[in-house]
gemmi code that builds the backbone of each chain (N, CA, C; Angstrom):
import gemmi

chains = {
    "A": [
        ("UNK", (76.462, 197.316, -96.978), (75.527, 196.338, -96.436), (74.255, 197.022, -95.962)),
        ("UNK", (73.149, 196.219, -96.176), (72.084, 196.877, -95.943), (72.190, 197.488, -94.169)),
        ("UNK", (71.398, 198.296, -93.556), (71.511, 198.561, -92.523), (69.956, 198.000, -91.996)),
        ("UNK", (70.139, 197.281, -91.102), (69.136, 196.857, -90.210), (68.511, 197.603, -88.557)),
        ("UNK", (67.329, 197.762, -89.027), (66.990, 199.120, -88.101), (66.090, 198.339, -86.396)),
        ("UNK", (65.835, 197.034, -87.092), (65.081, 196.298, -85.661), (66.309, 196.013, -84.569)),
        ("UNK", (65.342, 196.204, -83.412), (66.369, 196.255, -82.414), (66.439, 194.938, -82.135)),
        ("UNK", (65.247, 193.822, -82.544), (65.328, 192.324, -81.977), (64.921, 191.437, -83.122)),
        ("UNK", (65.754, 191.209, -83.502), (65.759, 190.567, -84.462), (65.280, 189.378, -84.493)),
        ("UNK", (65.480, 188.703, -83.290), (65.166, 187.331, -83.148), (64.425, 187.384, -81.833)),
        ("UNK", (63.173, 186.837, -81.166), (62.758, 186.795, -80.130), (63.089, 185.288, -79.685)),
        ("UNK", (63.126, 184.601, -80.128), (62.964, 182.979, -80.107), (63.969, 182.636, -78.811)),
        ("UNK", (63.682, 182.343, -78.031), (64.574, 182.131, -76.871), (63.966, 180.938, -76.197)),
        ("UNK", (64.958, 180.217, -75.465), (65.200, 179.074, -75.246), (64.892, 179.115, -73.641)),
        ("UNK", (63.746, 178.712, -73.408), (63.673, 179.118, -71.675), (63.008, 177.435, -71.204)),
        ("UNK", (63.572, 177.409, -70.060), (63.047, 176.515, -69.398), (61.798, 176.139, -68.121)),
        ("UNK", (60.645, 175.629, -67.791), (60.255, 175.449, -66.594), (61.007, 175.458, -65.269)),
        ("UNK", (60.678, 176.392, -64.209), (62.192, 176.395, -62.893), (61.676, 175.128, -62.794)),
        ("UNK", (62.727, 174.540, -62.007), (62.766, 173.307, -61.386), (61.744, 173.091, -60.064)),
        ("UNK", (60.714, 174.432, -59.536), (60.040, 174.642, -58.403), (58.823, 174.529, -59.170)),
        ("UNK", (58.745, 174.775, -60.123), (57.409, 174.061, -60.952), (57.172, 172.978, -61.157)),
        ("UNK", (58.286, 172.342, -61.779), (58.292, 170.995, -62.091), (58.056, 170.021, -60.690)),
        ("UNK", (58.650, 170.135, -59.848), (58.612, 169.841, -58.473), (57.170, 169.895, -57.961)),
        ("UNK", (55.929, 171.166, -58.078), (55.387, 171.529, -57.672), (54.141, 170.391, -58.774)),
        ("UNK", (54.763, 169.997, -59.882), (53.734, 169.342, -60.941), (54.109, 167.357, -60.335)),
        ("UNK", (55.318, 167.405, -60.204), (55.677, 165.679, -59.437), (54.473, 165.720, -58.404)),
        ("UNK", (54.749, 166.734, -57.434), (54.045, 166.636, -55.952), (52.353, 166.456, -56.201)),
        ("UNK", (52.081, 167.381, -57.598), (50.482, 167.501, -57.767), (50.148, 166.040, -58.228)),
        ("UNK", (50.986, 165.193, -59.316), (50.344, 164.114, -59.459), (50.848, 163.253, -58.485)),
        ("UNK", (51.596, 162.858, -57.800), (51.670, 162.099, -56.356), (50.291, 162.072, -55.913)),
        ("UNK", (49.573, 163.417, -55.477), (48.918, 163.114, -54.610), (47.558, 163.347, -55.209)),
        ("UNK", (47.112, 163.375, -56.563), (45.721, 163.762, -57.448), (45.574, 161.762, -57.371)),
        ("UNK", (44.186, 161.285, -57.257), (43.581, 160.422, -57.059), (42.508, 160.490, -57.611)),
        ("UNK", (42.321, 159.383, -58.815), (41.139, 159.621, -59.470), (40.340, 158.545, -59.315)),
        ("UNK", (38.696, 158.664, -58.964), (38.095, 157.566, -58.683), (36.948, 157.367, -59.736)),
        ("UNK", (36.385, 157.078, -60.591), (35.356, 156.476, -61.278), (34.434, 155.776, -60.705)),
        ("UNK", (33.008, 156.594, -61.072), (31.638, 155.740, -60.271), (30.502, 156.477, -61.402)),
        ("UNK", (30.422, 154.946, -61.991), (28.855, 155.583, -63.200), (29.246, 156.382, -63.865)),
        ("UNK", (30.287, 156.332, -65.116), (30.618, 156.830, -65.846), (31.445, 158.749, -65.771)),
        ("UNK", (31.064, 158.863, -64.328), (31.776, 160.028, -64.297), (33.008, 159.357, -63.181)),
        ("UNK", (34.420, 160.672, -63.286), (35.379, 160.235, -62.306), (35.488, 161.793, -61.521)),
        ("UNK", (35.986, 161.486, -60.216), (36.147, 161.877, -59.406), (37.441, 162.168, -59.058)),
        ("UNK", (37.742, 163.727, -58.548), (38.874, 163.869, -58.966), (38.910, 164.273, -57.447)),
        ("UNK", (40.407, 163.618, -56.509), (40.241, 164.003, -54.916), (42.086, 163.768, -54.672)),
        ("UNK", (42.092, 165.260, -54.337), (43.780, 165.711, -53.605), (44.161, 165.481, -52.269)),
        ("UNK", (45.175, 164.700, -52.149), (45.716, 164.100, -50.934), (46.338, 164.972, -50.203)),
        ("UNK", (46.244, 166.365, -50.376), (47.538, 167.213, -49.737), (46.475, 167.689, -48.415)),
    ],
    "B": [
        ("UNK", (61.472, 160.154, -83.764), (60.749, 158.925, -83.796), (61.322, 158.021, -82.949)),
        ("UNK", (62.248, 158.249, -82.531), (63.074, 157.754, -81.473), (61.932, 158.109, -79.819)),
        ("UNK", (61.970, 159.312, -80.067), (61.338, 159.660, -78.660), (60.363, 159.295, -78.647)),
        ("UNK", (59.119, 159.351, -79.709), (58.042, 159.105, -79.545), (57.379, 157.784, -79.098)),
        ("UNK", (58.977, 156.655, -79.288), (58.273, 155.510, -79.035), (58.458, 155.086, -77.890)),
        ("UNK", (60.001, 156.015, -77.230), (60.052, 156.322, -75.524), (58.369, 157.274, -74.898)),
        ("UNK", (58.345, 157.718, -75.424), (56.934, 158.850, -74.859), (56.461, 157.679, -74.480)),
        ("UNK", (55.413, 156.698, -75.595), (54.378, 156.267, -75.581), (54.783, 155.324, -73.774)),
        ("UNK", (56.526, 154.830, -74.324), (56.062, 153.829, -73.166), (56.547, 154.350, -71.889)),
        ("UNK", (56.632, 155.824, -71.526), (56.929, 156.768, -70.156), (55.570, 156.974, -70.315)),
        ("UNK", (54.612, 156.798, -71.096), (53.368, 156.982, -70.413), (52.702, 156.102, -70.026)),
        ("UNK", (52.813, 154.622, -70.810), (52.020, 153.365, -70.211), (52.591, 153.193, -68.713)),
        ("UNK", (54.097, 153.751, -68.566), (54.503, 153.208, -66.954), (53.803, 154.171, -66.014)),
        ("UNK", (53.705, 155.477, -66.765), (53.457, 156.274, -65.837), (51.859, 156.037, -65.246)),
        ("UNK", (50.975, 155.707, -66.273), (49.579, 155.504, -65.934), (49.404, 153.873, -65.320)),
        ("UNK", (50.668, 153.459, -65.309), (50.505, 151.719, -64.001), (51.246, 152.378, -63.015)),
        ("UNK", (51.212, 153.240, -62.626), (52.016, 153.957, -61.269), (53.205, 154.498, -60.911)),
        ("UNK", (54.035, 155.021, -62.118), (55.468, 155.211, -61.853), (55.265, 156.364, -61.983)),
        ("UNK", (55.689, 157.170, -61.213), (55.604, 158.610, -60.889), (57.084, 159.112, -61.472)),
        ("UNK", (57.950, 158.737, -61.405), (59.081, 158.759, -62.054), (59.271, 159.370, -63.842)),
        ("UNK", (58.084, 158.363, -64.122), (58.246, 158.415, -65.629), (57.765, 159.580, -66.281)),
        ("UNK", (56.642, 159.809, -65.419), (56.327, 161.929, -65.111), (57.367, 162.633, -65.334)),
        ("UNK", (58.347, 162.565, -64.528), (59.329, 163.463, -64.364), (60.070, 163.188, -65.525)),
        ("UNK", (60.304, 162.304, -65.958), (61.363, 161.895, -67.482), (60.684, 162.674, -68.636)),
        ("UNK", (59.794, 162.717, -68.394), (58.752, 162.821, -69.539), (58.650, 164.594, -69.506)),
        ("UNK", (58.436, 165.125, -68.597), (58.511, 166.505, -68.220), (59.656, 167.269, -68.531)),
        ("UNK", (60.528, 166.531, -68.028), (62.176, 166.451, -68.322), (62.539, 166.611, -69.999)),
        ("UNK", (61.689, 165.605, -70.629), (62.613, 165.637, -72.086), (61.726, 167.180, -72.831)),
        ("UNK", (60.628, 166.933, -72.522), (59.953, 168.092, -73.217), (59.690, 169.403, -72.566)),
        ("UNK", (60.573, 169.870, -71.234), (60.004, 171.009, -70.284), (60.857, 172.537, -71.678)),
        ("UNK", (62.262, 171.821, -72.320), (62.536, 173.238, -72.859), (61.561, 173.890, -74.468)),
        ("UNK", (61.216, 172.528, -74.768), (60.555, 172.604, -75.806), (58.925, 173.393, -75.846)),
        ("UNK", (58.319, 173.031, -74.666), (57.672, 173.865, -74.105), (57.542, 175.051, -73.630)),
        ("UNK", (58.254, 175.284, -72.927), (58.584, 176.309, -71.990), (58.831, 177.510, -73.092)),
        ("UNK", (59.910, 176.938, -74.390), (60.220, 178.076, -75.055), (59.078, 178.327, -76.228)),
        ("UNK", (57.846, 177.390, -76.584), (57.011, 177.404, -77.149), (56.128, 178.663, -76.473)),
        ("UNK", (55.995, 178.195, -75.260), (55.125, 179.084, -74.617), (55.717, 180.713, -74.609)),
        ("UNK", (56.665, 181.000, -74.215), (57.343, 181.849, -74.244), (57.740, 182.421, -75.080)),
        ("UNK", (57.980, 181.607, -76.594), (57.604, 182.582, -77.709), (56.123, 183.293, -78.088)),
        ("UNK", (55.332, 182.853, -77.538), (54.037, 183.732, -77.552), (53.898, 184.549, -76.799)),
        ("UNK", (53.416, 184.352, -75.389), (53.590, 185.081, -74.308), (53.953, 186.499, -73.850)),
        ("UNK", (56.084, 185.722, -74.223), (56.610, 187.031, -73.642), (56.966, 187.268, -72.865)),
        ("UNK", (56.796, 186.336, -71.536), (56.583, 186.764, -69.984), (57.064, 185.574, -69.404)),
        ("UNK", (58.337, 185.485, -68.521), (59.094, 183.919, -67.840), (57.599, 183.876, -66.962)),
        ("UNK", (57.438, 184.666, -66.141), (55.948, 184.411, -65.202), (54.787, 183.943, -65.516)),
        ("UNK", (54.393, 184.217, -66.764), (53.453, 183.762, -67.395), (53.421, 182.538, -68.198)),
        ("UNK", (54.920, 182.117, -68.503), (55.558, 180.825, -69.217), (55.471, 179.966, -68.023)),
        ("UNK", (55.839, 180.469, -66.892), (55.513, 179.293, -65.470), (54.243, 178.824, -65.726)),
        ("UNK", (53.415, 179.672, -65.690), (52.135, 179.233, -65.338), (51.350, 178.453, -66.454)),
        ("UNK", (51.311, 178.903, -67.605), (51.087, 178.636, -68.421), (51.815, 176.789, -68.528)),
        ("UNK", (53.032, 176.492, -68.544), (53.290, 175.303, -68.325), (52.725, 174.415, -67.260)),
        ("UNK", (52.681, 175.038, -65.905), (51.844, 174.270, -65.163), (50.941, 173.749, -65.430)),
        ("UNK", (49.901, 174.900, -65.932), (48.551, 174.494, -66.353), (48.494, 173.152, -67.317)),
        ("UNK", (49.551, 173.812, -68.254), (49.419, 172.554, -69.282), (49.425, 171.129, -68.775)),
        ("UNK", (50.457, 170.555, -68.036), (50.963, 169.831, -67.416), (50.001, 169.107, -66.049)),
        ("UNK", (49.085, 170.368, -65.606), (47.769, 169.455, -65.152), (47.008, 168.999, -65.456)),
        ("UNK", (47.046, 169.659, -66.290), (46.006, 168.780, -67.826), (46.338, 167.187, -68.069)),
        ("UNK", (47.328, 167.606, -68.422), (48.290, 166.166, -69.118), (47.888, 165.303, -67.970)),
        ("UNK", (48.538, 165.644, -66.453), (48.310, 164.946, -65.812), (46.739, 164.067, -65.402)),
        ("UNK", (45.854, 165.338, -65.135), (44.474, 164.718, -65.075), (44.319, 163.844, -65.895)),
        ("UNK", (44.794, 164.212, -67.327), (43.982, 163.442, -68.297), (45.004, 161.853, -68.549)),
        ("UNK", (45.668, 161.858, -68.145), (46.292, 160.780, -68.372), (46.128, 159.709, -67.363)),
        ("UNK", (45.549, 159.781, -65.398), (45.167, 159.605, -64.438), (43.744, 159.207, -64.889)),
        ("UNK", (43.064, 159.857, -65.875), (41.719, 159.430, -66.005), (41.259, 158.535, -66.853)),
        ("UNK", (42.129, 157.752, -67.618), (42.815, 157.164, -68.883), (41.878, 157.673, -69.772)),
        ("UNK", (41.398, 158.711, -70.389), (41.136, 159.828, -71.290), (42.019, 160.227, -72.035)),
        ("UNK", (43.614, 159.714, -72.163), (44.469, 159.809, -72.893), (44.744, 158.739, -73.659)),
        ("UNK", (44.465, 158.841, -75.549), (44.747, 157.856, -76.440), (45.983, 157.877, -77.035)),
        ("UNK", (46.815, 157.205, -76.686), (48.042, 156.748, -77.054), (48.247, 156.661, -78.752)),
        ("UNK", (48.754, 157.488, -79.821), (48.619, 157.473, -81.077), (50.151, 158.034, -81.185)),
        ("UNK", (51.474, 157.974, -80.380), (52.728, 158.413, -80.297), (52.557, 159.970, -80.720)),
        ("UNK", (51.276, 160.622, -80.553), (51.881, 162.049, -80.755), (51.582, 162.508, -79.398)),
        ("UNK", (52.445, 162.275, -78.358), (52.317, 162.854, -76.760), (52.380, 164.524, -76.879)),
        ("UNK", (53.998, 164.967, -77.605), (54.353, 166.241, -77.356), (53.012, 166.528, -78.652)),
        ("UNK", (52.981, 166.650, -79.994), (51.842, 167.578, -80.333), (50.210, 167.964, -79.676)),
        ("UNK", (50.004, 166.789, -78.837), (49.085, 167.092, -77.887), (49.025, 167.596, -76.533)),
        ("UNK", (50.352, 167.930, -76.139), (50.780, 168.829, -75.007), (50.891, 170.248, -75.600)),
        ("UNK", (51.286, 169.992, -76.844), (51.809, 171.712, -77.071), (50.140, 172.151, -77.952)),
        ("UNK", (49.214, 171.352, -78.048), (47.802, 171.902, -78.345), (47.078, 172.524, -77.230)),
        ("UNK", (47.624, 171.732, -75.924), (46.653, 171.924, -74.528), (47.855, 173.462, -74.182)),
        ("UNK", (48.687, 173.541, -74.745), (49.571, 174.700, -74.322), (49.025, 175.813, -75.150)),
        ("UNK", (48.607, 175.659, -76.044), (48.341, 176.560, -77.267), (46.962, 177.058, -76.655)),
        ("UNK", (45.996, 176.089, -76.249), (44.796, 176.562, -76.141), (44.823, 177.505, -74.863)),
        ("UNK", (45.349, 177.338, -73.709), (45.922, 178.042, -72.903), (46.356, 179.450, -72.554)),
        ("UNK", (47.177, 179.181, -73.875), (48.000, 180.675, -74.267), (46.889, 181.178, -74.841)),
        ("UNK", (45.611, 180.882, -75.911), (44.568, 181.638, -76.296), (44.067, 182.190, -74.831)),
        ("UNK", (43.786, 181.077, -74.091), (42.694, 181.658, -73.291), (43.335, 182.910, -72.149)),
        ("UNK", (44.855, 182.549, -72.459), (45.644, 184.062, -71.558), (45.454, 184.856, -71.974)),
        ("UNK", (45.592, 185.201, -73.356), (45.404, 186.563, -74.350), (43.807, 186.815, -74.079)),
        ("UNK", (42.773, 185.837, -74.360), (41.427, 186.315, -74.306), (41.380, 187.062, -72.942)),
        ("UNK", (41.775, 186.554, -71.889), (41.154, 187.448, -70.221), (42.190, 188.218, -70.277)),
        ("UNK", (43.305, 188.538, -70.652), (43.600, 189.611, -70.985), (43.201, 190.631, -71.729)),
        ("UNK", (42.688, 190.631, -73.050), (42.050, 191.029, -73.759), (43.321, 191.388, -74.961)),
        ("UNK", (44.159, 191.203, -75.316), (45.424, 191.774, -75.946), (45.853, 190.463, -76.960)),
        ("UNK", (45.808, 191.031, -78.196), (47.062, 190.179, -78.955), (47.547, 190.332, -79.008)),
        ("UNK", (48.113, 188.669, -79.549), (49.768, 188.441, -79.250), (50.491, 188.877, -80.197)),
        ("UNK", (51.566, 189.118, -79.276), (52.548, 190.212, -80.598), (53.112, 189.172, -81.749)),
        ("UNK", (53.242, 189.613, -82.771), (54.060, 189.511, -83.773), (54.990, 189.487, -83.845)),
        ("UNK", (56.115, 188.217, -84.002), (57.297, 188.136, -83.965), (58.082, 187.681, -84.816)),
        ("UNK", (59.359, 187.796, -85.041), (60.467, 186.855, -85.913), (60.473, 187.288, -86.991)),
        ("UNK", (59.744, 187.643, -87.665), (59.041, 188.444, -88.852), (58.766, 189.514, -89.706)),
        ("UNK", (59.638, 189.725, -90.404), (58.833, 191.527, -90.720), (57.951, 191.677, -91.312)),
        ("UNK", (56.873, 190.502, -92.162), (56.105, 191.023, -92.774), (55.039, 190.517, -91.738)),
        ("UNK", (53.454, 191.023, -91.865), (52.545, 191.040, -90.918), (51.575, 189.814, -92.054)),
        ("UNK", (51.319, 188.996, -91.244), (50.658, 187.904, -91.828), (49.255, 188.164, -91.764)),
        ("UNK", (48.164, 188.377, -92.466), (46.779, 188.919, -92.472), (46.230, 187.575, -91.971)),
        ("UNK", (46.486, 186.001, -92.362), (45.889, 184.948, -91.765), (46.125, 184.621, -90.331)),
        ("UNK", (47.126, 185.297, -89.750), (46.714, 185.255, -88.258), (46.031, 186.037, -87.554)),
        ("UNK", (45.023, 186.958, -87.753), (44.072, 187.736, -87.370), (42.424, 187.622, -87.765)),
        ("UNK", (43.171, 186.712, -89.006), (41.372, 186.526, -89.932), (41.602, 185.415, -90.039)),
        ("UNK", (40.367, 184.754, -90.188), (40.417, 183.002, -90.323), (39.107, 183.030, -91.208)),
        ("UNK", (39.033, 182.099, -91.646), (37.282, 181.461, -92.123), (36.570, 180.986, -90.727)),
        ("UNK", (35.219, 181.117, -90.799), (34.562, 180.800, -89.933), (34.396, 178.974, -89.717)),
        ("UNK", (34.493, 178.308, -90.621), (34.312, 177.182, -90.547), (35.462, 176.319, -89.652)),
        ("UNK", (34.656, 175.501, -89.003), (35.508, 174.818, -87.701), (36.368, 173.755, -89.020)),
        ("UNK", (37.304, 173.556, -88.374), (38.382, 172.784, -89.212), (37.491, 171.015, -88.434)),
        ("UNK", (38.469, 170.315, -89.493), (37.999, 169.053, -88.989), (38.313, 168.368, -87.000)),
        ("UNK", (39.274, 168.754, -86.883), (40.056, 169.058, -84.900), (38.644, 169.514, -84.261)),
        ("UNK", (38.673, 170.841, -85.093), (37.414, 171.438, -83.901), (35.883, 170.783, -83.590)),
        ("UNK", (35.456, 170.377, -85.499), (34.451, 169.693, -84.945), (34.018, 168.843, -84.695)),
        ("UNK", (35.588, 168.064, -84.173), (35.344, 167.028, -83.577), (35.173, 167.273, -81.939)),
        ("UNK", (36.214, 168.117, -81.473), (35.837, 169.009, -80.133), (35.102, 169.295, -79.849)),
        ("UNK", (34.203, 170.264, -80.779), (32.447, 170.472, -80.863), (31.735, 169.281, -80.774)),
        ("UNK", (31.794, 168.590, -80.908), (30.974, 166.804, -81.226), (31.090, 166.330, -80.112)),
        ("UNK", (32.230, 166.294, -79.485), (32.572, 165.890, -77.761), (31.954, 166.829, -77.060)),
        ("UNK", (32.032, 168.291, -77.289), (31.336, 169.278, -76.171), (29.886, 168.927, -76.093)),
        ("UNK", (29.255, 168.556, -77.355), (27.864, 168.754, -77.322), (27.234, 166.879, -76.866)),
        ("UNK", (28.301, 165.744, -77.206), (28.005, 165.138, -76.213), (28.381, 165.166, -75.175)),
        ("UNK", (29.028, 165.439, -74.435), (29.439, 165.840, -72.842), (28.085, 166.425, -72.639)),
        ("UNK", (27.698, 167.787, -73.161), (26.802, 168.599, -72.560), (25.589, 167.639, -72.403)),
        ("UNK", (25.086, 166.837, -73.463), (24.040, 165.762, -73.486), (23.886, 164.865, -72.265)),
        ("UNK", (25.449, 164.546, -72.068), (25.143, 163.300, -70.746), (24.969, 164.329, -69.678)),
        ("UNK", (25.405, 165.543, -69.293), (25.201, 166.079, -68.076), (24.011, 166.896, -67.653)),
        ("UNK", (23.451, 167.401, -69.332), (21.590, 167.808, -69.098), (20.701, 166.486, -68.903)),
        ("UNK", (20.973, 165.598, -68.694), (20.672, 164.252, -68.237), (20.472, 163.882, -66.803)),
        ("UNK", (21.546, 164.743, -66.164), (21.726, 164.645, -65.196), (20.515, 165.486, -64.011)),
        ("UNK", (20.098, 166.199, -64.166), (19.333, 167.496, -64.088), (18.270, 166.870, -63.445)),
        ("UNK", (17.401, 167.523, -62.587), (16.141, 166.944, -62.694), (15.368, 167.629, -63.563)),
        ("UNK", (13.976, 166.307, -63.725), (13.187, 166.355, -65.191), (12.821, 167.679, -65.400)),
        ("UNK", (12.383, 168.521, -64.216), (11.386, 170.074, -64.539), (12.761, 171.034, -65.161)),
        ("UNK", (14.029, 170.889, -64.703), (15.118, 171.620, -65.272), (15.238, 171.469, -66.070)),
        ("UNK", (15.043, 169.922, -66.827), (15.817, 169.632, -67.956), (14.801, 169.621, -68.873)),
        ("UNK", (13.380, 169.886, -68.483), (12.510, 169.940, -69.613), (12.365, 171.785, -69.778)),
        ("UNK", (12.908, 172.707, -68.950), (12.813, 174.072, -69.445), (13.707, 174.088, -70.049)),
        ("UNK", (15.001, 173.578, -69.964), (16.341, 173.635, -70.663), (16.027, 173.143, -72.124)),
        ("UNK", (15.672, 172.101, -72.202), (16.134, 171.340, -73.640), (14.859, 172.166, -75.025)),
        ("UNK", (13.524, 173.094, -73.831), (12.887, 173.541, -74.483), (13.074, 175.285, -74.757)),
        ("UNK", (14.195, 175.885, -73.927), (14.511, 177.191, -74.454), (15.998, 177.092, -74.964)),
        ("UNK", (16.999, 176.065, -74.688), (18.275, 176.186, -75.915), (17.866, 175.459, -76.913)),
        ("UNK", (17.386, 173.911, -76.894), (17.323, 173.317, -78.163), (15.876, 173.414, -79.090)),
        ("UNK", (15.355, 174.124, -78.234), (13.706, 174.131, -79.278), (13.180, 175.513, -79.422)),
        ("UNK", (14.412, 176.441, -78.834), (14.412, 177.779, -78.848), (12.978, 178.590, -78.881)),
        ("UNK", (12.128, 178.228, -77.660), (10.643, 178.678, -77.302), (10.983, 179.850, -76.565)),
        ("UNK", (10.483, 180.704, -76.562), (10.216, 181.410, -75.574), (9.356, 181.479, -73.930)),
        ("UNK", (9.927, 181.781, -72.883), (9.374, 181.499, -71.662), (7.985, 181.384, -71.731)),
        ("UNK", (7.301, 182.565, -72.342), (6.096, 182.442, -72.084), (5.357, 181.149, -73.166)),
        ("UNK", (5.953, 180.570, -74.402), (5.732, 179.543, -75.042), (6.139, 178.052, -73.787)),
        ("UNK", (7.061, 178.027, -72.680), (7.238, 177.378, -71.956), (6.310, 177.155, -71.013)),
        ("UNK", (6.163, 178.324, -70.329), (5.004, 178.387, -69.744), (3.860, 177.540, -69.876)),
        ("UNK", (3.088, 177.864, -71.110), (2.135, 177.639, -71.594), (2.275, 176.010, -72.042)),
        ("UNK", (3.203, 175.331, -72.321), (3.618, 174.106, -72.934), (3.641, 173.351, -71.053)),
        ("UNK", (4.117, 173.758, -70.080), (4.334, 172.965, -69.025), (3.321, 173.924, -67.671)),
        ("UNK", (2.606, 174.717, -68.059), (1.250, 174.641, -67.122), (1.933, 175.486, -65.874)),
        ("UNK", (3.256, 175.693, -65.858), (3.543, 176.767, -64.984), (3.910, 178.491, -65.034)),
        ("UNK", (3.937, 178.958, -64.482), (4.156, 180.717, -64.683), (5.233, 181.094, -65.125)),
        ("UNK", (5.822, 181.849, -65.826), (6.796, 182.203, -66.458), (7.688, 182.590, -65.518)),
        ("UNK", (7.608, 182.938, -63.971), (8.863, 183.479, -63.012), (8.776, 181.758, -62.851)),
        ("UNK", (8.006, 180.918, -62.721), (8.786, 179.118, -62.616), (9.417, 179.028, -63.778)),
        ("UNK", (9.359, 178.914, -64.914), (9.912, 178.497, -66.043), (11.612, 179.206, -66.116)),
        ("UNK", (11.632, 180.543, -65.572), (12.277, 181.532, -65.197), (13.375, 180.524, -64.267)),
        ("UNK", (12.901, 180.420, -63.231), (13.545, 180.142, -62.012), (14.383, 178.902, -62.342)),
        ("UNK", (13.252, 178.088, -63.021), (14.064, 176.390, -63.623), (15.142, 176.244, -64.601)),
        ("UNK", (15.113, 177.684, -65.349), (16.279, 178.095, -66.117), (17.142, 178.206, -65.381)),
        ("UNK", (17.151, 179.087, -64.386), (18.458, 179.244, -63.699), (18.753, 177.987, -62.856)),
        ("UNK", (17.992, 177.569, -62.496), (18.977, 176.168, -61.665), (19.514, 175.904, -62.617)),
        ("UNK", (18.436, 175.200, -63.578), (19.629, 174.292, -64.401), (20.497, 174.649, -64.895)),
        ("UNK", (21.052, 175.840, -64.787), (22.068, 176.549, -65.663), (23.425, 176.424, -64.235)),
        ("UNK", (22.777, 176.658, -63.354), (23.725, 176.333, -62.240), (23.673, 175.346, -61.650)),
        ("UNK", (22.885, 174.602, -62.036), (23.604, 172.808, -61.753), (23.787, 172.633, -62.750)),
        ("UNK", (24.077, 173.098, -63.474), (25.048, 172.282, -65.077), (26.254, 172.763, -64.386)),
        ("UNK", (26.643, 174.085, -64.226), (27.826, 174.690, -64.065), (28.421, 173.766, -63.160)),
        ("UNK", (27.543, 173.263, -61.861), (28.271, 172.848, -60.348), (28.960, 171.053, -61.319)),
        ("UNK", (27.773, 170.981, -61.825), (27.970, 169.419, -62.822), (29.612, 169.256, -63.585)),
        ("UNK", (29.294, 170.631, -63.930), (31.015, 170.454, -65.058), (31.888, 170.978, -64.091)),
        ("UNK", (32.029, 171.788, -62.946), (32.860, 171.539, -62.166), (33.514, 170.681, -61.567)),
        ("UNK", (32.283, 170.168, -60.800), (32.621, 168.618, -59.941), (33.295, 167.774, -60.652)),
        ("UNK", (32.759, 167.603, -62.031), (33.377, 166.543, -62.508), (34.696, 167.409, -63.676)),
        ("UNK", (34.825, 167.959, -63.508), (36.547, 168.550, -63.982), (36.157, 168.258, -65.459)),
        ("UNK", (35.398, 169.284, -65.979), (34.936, 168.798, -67.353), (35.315, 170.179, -68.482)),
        ("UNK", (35.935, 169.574, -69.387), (36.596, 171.452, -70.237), (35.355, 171.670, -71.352)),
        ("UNK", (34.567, 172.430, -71.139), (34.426, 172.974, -72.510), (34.228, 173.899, -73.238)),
        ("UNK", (35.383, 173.746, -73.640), (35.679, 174.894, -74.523), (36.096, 174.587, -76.001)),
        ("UNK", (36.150, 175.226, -77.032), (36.595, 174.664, -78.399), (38.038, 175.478, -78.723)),
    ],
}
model = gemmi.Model(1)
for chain_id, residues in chains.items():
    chain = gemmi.Chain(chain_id)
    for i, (resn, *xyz) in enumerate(residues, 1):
        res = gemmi.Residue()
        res.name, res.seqid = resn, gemmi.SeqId(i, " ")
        for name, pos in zip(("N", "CA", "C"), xyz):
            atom = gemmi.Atom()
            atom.name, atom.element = name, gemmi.Element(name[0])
            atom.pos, atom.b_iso = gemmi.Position(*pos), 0.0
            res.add_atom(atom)
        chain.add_residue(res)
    model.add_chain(chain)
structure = gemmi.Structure()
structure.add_model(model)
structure.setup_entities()
């Protein structure tokens, strides 16, 4: 059989966002408030 | 095709106020992402962030209803992820490694110069965006501006065209260059291609 000399054959790995990100992305749009005046919007954080 | 027609409508709830439907939505696509990103990357730390970012995006832009509903949610998350991951490698300065692969692909290093049809449509939006916000300017800014980028004069041709000294013509450059900047700040404006 041929001999295979790479040590990683596959990088492709299956990873997830922690759950303290995701959390941290709920909390950001909770409190992001967008207001529109004359064609531009206004972007104002409740934290 | 199943999901996509859940996407569309976790996003109509989400943009009438359900904060919930965020999280579903984050939820179905966080591994698909996450490992997108992370096959480029390289780095769980940098896959955090890199998702965040994406994901404020999404969010802004979907809050601003600037998001057109055409059921491709995830290929337009994993574009705002993609562009991202460019702009990590650029301030880094490093390309991205080569993976999965043993042979070395010459078209991911060289491209044609010509903007694909995506980009210049991006380009078409940047350069109207930029239009409504040199608008914004006052007139003496926006008449040195529109006469040394778009009519490509030289100061002292400015000068001479608007009756003031070349350290004014000078000076009106730089505001307007930094009230454009404060302009696309304030208003949370991307442009980039």
């Amino acid at each position: 059989m041929e001999k295979l000399y790479a040590k990683d054959h596959n990088k492709c790995k299956l990873v997830k966002a922690k759950p303290e990100t995701v959390e941290f992305l709920l909390n950001y749009s909770k409190s992001l408030k967008i207001t529109k005046a004359k064609g531009i919007s206004f972007e104002s954080n409740m934290n | 095709m199943e999901h996509q027609v859940e996407d569309s409508l976790l996003i109509k709830r989400y943009i009438d106020g359900d904060e919930r439907a965020l999280a579903a939505l984050i939820g179905r696509h966080n591994q698909r992402i996450s490992s997108f990103i992370y096959s480029k990357v390289n780095d769980r730390e940098v896959t955090e962030d890199i998702f965040q970012d994406t994901f404020m995006k999404v969010i802004r832009t979907l809050k601003r209803g600037a998001y057109s509903e055409e059921g491709k949610f995830l290929p337009w998350v994993m574009r705002i992820s993609h562009n991202l991951i460019i702009d990590y490698f650029r301030k880094n300065r490093r390309l991205p490694m080569f993976e999965g692969a043993d042979t070395f692909n010459i078209f991911s290093v060289i491209g044609d110069e010509k903007l694909n049809i995506e980009k210049q449509i991006i380009k078409d939006q940047i350069d109207s965006d930029l239009t409504l916000l040199i608008e914004e300017l006052p007139n003496e800014q926006k008449e040195v501006l529109l006469m040394r980028i778009y009519k490509d004069m030289s100061f002292k041709e400015i000068s001479e065209n608007t009756g003031v000294s070349i350290n004014t013509a000078l000076g009106r450059m730089r505001y307007a260059l930094i009230n454009l900047r404060k302009l696309i700040d304030q208003n949370n404006i991307v442009l980039t291609n």
